[in-house]
N, C-alpha and C positions, 0 to 999 in steps of 0.2 A: 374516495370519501375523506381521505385524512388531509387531501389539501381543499377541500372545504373546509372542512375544520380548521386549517391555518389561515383562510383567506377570511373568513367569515370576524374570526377572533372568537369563535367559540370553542371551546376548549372537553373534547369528548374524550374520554377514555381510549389510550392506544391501544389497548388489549382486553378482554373480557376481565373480571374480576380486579380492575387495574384498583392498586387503593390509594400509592400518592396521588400528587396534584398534577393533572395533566400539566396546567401550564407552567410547571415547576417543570416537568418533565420535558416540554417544546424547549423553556428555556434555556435546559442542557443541551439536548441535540442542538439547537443553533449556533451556540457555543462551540462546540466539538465539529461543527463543520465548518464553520468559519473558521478556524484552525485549520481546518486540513485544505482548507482553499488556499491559503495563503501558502500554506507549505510545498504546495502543488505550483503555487505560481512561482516562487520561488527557486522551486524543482526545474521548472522549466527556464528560468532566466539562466541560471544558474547552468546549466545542459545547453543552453542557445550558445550563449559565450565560449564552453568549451568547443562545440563543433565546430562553431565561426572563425574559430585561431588556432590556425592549425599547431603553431608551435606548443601550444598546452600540449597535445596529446602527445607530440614529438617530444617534449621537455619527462615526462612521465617515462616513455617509454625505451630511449634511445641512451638516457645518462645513469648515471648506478644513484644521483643524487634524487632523481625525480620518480624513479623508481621504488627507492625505499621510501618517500613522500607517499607513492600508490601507495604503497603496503601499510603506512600509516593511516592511511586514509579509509582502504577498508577496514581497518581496525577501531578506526574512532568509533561507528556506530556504536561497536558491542560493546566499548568502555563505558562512553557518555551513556548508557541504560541505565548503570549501575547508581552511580548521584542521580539520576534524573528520579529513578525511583526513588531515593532518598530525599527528595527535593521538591517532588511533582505537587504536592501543594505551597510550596515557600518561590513566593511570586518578589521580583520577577526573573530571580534564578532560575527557575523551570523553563520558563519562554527564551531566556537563553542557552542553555543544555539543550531543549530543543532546536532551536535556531542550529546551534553547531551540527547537531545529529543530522539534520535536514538535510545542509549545508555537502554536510559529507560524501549523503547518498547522492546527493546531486551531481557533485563531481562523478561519482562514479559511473551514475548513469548518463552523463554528457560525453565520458572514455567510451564508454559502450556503444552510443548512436554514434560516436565521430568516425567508427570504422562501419558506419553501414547509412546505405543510400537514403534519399530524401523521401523515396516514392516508399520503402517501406516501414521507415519511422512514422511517418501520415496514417500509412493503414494502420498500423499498431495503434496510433493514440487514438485514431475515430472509434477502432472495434473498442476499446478500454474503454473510452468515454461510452460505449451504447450499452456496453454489458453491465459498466458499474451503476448506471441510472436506472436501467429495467432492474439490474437484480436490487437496487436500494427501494425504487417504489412498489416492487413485488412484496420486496419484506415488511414493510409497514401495512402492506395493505393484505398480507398473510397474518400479522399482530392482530391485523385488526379484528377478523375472524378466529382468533383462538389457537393459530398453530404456532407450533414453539420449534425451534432449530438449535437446542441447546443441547440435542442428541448428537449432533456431529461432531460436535468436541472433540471424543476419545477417535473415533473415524479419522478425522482431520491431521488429528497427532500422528498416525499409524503412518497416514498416507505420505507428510511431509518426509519420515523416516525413509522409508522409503524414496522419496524422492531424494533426499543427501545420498543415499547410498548409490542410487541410478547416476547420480550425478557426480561420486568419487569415480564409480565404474569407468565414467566415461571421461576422465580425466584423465587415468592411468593406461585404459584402452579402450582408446578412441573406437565407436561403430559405424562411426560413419555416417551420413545427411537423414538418413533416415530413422535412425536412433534419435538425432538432437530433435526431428519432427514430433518424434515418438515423445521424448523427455518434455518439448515444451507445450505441448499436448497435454498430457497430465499435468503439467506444472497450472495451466491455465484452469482446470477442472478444479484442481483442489483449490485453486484460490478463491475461487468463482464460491465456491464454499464457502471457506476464509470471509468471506465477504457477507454472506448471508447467514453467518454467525456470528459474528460481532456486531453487523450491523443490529439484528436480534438483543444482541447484549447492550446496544445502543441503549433499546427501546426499553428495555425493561429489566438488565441489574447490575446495570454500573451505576456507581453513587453518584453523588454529584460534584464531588472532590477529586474524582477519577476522571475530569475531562482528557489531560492528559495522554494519560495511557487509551482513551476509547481513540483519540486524537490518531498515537500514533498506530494502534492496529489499524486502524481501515489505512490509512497512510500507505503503511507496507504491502496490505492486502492489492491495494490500487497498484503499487510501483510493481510491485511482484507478479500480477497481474501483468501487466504492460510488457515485462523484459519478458512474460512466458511467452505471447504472442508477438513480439519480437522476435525472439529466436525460430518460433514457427516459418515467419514471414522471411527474414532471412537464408534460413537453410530451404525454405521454395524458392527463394529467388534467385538463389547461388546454380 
């Protein structure tokens, strides 16, 4: 029904008792996903280049100079949050903070596919691509009948908890192919979540100056998503 409503140009209420303007409200969500397209293709240029040359990931891994460059690198994300949030409506400093954040995870996640084969980086991104379009046009069209997914919130927080911890566990001792099955199992569950509450907060209570931050949750939800069924498909395939 809701992409009648977009095709049509008429403009229905995403939710029962909705009281802005729908198409004040299309016009963010268009916004906020055009954002996260580009940050995705990006993601992907960005990750094609590193597999494609092999000396990147040998430059990273093999010198003490490319390796504290790694450790910089996973560190940028959790820096650039802190301006970004300070930032996230003073344009076009924000589209750059994000650019860099992007940027970041890209690399990292280009280190991550360059040590794993071609047949199951494919499955990862098909299954990521099919779950985050069904569970996005699920949730709209769950809005549209009245149900709310802003109960998962405290659940979601619990569950990531626990996931860090499952995953120091398994840092310090190791369980073996079927533990990381295990770990990227859940990992995939709760985002699958992650996804269908934000996307929720898409639809009905982020402002419209918080493109932003809606931008980068589902961002992370999608990447986080992707590496969990990764690591599934990997440790099957080993």
């Amino acid at each position: 029904m809701w992409k009648d409503d977009l095709e049509s140009g008429v403009r229905q209420p995403l939710y029962p008792m909705m009281l802005e303007s729908p198409e004040l409200r299309w016009s963010f969500i268009r916004k906020v996903y055009s954002i996260i397209t580009l940050q995705l293709i990006l993601t992907v240029a960005v990750a094609a280049v590193v597999v494609s040359v092999p000396r990147i990931p040998l430059f990273f891994t093999t010198t003490g100079a490319g390796l504290a460059v790694y450790i910089l690198l996973i560190l940028t994300p959790f820096i650039v949050l802190w301006p970004l949030y300070y930032y996230h409506q003073k344009h076009p400093v924000n589209y750059l903070l994000l650019g860099v954040f992007t940027v970041a995870l890209a690399l990292a996640v280009g280190m991550t596919c360059s040590y794993t084969s071609g047949k199951v980086i494919l499955e990862a991104v098909i299954l990521t691509a099919a779950v985050v379009i069904s569970l996005t046009l699920y949730t709209f069209w769950a809005a549209k009948r009245g149900h709310d997914f802003n109960f998962l919130g405290p659940f979601l927080f619990g569950a990531v908890i626990v996931l860090v911890i499952f995953g120091l566990i398994q840092v310090f001792f190791p369980l073996g192919r079927i533990s990381v099955m295990i770990y990227g199992c859940l990992a995939s569950v709760i985002f699958c979540g992650y996804i269908l509450y934000d996307t929720d907060n898409l639809i009905k209570r982020y402002t419209y100056d918080e493109y932003i931050w809606a931008a980068v949750s589902l961002y992370l939800d999608i990447l986080n998503l992707f590496l969990s069924l990764l690591t599934i498909f990997r440790a099957a395939d080993n």
